[in-house]
PAMAR-873142 format. One record per atom (N, C-alpha, C): residue in one letter; atom name; x, y, z. Coordinates in steps of 0.05 Angstrom, whole numbers. Layout:
<atoms>
ATOM   aa   at        x        y        z
ATOM    a   CA        X        Y        Z
...
</atoms>
This chain:
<atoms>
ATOM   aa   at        x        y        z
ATOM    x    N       17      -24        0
ATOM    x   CA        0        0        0
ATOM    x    C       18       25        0
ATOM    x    N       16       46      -17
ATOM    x   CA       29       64      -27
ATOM    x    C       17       94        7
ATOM    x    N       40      102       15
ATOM    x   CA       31      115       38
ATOM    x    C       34      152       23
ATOM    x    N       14      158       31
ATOM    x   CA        0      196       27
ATOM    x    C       31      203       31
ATOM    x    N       34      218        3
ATOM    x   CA       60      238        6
ATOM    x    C       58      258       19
ATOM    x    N       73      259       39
ATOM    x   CA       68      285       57
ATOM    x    C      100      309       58
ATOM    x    N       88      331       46
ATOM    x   CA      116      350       41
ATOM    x    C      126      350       77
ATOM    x    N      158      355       75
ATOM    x   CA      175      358       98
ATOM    x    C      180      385       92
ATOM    x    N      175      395      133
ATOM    x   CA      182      423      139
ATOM    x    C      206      428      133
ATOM    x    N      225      453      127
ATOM    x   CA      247      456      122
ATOM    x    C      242      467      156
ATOM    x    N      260      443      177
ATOM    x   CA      257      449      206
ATOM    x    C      281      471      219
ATOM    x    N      301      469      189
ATOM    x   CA      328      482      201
ATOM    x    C      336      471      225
ATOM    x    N      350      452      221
ATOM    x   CA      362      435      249
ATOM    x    C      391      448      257
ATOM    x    N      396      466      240
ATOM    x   CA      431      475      250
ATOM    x    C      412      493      272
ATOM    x    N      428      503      296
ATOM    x   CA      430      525      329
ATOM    x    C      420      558      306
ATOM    x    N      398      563      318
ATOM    x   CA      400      587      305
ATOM    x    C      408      606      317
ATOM    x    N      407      630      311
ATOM    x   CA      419      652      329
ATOM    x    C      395      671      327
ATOM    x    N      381      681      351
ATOM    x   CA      355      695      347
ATOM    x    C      355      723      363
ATOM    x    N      358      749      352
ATOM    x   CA      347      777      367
ATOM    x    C      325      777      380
ATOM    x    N      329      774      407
ATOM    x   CA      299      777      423
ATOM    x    C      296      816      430
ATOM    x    N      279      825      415
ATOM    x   CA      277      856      412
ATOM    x    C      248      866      438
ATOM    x    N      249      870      458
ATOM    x   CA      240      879      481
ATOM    x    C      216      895      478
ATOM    x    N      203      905      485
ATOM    x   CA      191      933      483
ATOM    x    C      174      939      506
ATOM    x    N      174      921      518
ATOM    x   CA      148      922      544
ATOM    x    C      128      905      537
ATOM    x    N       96      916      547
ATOM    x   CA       77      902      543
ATOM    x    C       66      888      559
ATOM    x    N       40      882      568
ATOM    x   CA       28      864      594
ATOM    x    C       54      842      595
ATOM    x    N       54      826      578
ATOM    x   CA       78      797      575
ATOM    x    C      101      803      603
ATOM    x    N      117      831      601
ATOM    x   CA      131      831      619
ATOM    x    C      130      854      646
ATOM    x    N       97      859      644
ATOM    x   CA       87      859      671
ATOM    x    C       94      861      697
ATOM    x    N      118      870      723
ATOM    x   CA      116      851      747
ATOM    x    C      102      881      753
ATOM    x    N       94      871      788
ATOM    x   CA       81      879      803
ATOM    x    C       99      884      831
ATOM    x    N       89      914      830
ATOM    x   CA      100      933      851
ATOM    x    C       88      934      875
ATOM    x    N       96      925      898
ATOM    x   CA       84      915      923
ATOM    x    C       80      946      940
ATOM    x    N      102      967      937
ATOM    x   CA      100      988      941
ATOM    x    C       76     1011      926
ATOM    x    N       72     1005      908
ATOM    x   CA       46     1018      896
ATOM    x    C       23     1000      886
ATOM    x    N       28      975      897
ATOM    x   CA        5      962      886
ATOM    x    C      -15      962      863
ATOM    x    N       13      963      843
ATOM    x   CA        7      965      813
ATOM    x    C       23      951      797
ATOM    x    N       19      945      771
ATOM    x   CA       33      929      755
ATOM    x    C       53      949      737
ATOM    x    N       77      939      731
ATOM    x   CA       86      953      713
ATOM    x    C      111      946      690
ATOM    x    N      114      968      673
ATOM    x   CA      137      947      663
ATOM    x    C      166      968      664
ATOM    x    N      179      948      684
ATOM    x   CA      198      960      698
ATOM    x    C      223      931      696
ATOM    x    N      222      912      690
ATOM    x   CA      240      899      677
ATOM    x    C      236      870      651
ATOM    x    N      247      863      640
ATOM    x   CA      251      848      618
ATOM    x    C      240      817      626
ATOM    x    N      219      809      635
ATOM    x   CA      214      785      635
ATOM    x    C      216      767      617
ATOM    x    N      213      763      588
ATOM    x   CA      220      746      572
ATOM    x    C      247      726      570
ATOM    x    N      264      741      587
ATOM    x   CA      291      736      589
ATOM    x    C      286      711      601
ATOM    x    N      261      709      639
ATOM    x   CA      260      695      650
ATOM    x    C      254      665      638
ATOM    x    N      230      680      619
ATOM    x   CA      214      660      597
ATOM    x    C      225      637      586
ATOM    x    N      251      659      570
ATOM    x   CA      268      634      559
ATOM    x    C      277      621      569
ATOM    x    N      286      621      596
ATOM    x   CA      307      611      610
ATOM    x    C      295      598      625
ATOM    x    N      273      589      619
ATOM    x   CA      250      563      631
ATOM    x    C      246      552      608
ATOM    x    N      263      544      579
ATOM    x   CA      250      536      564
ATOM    x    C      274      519      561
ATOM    x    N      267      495      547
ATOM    x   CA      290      474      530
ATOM    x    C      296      484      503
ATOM    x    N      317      502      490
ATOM    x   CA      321      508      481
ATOM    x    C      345      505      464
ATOM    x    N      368      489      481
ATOM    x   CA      386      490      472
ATOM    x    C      406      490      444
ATOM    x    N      390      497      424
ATOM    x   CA      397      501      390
ATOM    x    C      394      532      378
ATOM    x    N      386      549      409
ATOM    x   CA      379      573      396
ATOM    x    C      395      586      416
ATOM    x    N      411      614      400
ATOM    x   CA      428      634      419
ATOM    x    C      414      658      412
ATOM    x    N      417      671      442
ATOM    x   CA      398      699      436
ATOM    x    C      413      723      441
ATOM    x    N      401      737      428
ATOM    x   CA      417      766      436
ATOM    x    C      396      779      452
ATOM    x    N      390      785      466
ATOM    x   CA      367      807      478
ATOM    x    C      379      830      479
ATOM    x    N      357      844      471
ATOM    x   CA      356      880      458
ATOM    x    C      336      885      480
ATOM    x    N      337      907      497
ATOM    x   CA      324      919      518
ATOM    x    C      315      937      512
ATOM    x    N      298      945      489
ATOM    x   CA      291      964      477
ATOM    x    C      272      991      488
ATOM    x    N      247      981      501
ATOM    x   CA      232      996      512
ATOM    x    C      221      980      534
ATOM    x    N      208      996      552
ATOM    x   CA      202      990      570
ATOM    x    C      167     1002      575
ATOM    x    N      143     1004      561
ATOM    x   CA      120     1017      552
ATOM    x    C      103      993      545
ATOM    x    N       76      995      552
ATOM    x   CA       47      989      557
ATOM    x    C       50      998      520
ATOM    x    N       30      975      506
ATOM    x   CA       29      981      479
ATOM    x    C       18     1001      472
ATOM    x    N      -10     1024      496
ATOM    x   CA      -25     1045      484
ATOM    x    C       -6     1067      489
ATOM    x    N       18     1061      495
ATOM    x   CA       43     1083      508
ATOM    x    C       57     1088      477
ATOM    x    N       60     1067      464
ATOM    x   CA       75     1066      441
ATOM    x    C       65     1089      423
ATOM    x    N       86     1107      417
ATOM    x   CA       83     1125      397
ATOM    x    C       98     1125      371
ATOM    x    N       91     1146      344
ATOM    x   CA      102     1125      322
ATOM    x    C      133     1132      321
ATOM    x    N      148     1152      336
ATOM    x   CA      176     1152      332
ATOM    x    C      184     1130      349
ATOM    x    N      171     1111      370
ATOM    x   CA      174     1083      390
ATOM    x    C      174     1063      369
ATOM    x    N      161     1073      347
ATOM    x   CA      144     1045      319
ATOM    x    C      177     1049      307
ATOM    x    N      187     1071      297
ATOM    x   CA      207     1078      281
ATOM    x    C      227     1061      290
ATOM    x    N      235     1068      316
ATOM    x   CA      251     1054      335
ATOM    x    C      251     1029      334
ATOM    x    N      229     1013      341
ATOM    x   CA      224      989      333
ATOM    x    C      231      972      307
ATOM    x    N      227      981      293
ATOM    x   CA      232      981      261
ATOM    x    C      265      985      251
ATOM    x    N      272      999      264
ATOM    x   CA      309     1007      263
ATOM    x    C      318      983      278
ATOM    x    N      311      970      299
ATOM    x   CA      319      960      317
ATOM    x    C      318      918      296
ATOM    x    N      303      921      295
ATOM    x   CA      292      896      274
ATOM    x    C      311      895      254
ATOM    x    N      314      921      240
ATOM    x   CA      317      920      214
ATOM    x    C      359      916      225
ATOM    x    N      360      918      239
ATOM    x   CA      391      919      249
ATOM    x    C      392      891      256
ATOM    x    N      381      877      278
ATOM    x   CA      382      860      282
ATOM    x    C      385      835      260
ATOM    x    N      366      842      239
ATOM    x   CA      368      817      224
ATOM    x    C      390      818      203
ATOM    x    N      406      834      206
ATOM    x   CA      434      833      185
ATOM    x    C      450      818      197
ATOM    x    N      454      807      230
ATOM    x   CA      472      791      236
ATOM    x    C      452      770      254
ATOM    x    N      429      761      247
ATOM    x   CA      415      741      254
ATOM    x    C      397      725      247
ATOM    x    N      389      699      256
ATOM    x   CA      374      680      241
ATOM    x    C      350      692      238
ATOM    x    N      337      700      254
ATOM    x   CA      307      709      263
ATOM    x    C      315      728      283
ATOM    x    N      282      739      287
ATOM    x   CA      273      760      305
ATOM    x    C      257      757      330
ATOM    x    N      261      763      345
ATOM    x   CA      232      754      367
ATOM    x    C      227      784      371
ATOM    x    N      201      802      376
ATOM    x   CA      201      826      382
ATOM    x    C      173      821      403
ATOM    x    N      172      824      432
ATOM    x   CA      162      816      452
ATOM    x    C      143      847      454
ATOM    x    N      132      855      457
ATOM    x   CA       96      868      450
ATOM    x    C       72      874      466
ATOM    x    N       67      897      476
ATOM    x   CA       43      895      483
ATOM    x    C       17      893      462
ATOM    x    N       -4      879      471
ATOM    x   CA      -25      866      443
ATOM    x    C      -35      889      430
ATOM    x    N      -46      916      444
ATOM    x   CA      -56      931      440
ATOM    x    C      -57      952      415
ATOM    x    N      -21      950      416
ATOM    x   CA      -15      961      390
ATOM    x    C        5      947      370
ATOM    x    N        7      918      373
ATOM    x   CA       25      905      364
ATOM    x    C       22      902      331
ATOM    x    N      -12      910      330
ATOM    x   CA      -12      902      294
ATOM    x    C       -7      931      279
ATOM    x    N       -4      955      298
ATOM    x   CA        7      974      291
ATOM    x    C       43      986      285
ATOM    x    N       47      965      304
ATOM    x   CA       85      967      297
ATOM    x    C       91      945      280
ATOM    x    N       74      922      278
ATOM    x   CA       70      902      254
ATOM    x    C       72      922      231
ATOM    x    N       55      926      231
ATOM    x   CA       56      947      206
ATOM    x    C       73      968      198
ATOM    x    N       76      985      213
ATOM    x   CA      106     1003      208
ATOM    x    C      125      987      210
ATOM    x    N      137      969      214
ATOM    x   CA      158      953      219
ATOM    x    C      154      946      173
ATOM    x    N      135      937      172
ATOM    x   CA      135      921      137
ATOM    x    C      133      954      127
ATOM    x    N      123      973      131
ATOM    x   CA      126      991      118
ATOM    x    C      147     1008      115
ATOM    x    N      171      998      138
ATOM    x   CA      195     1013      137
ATOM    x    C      215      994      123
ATOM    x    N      215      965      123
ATOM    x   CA      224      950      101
ATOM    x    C      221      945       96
ATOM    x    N      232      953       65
ATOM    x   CA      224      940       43
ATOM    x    C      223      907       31
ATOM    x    N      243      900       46
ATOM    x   CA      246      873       50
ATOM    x    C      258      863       71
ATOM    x    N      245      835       81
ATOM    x   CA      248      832      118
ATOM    x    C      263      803      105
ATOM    x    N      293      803      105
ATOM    x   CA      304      791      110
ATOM    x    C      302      755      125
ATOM    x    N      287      757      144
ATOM    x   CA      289      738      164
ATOM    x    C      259      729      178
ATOM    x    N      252      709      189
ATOM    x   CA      228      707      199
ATOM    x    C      229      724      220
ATOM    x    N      212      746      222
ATOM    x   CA      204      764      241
ATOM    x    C      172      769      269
ATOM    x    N      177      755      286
ATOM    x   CA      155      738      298
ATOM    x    C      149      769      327
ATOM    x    N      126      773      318
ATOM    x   CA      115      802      344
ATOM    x    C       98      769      360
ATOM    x    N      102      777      391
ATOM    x   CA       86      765      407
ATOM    x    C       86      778      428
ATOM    x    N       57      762      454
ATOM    x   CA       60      778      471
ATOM    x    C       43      767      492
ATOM    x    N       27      778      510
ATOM    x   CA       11      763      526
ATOM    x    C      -18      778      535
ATOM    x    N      -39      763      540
ATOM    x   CA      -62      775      557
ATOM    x    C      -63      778      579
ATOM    x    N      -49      757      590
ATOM    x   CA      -48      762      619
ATOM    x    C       -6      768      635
ATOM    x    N        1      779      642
ATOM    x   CA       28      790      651
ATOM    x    C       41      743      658
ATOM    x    N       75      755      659
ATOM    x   CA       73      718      662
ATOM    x    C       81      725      690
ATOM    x    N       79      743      707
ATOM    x   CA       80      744      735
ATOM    x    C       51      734      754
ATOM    x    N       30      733      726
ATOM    x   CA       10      729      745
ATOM    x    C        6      696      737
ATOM    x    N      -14      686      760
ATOM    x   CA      -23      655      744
ATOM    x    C      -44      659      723
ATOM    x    N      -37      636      713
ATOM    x   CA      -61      636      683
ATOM    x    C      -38      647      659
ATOM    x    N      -24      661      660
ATOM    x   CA      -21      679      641
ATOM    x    C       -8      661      624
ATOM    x    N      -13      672      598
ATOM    x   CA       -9      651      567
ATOM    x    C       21      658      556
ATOM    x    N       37      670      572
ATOM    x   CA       62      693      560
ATOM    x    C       79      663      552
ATOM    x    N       85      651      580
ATOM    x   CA      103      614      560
ATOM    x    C       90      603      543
ATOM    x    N       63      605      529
ATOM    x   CA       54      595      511
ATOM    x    C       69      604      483
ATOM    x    N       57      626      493
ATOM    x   CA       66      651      460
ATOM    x    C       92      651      453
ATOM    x    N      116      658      483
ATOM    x   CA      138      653      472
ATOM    x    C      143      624      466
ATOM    x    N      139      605      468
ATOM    x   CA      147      570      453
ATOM    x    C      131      578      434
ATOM    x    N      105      583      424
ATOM    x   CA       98      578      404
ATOM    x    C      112      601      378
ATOM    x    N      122      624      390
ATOM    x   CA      142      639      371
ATOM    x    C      160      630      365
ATOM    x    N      180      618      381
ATOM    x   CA      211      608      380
ATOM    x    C      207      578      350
ATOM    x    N      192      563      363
ATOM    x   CA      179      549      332
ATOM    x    C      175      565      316
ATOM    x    N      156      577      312
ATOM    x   CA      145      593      284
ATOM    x    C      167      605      271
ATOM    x    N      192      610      285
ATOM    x   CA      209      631      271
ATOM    x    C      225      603      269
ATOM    x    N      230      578      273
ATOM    x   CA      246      564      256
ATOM    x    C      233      557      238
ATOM    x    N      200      557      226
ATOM    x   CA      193      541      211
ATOM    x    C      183      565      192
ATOM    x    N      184      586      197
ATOM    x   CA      166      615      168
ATOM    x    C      186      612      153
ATOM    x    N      179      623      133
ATOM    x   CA      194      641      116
ATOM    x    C      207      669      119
ATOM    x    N      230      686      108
ATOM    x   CA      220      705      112
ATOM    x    C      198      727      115
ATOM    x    N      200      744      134
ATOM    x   CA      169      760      125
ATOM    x    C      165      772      163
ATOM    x    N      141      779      163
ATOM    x   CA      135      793      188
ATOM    x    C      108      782      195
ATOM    x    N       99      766      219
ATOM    x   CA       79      753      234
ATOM    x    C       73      757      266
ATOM    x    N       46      751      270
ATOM    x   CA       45      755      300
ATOM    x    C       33      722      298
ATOM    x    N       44      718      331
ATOM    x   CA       44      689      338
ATOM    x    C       39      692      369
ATOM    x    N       10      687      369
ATOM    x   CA       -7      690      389
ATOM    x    C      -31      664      391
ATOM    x    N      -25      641      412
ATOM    x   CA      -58      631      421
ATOM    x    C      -55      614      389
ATOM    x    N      -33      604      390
ATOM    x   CA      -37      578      375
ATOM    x    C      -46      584      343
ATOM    x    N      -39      603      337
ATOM    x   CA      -42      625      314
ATOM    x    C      -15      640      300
ATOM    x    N      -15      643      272
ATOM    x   CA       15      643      256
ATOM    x    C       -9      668      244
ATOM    x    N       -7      693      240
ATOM    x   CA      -12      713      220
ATOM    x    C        6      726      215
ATOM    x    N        0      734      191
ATOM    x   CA       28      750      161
ATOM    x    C        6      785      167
ATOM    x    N       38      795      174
ATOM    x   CA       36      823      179
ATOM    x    C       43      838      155
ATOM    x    N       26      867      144
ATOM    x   CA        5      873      157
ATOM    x    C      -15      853      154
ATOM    x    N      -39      857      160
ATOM    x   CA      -71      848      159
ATOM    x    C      -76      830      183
ATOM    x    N      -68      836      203
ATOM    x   CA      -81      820      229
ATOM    x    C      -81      846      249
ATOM    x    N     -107      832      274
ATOM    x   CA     -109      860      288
ATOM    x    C     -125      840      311
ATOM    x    N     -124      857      336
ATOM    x   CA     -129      839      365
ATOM    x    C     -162      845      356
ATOM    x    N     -175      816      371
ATOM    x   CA     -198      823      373
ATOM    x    C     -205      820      402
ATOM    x    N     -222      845      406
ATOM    x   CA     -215      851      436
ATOM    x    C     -236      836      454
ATOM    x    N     -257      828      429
ATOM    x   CA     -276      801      444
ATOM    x    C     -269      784      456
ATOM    x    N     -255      766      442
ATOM    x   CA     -242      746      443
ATOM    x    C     -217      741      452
ATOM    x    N     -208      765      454
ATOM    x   CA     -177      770      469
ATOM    x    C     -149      754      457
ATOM    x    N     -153      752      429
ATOM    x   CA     -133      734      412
ATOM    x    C     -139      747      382
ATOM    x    N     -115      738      371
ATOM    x   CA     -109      759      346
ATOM    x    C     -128      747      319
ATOM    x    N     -138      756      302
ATOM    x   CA     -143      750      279
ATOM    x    C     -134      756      248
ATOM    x    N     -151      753      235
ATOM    x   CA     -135      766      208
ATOM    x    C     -156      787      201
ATOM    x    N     -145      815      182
ATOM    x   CA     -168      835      179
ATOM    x    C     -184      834      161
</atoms>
């Protein structure tokens, strides 16, 4: 019996080397016992990875901003976009860590400031901070760190078990997970 041809992922098995590009965003969240508020006042993703089995991937982390996504303004987008577009001249991929709010907005200035994106370029982020329980932030980052060995070049958000090609995706705030527009 002749078995269903099934195409093979190009998985890229060589160690990649990946820019993790910062910016804030619920995802890296902690909570201030002195003001009894949340904020983003250091780089949690860092922690993220470093709870993950990873060992084939080297990272650079870029500490870029430190801002709530409705904080992001478009010389922050510009920034963002410079920061990417630098990164991927001496790297496999991109990770660029996000608040949801405005993420399909620096998605977008990010493809509209290059002209061509070199490298798989993966925006993610979280609903709930990963300081709190529940929160989906180790989801998103494993399910990014995949997605960027298996895209193509190009620019995507990778959120909730979901791969969208930037621009044309945008949060839906119903549902609290990303769609396409």
């Amino acid at each position: 019996m002749n078995k269903p041809h099934r195409p093979r992922a190009d998985l890229r098995m060589r160690p990649l080397s990946v820019a993790v590009v910062m910016t804030g965003g619920t995802i890296a969240k902690s909570y201030n016992p002195a003001e009894a508020r949340l904020y983003n006042f250091e780089p949690k993703v860092k922690e993220i990875i470093a709870g993950l089995r990873v060992d084939d991937l080297r990272f650079t982390f870029i500490d870029l901003l430190h801002l709530d996504s409705l904080e992001i303004r478009e010389t922050d987008r510009h920034h963002i976009a410079s920061a990417v577009a630098e990164a991927s001249k001496s790297h496999d991929a991109v990770l660029v860590t996000h608040g949801t709010d405005s993420m399909s907005d620096s998605g977008a200035a990010l493809c509209a400031n290059m002209v061509e994106i070199p490298v798989p370029v993966v925006f993610t982020g979280a609903m709930v901070p990963f300081a709190v329980r529940g929160s989906d932030a180790v989801q998103n980052v494993t399910e990014a760190l995949l997605a960027l060995r298996l895209l193509p070049p190009g620019a995507y958000i990778v959120l909730h078990n979901r791969v969208l090609a930037l621009p044309g995706a945008r949060k839906d705030h119903k549902s609290l997970t990303f769609q396409e527009c």
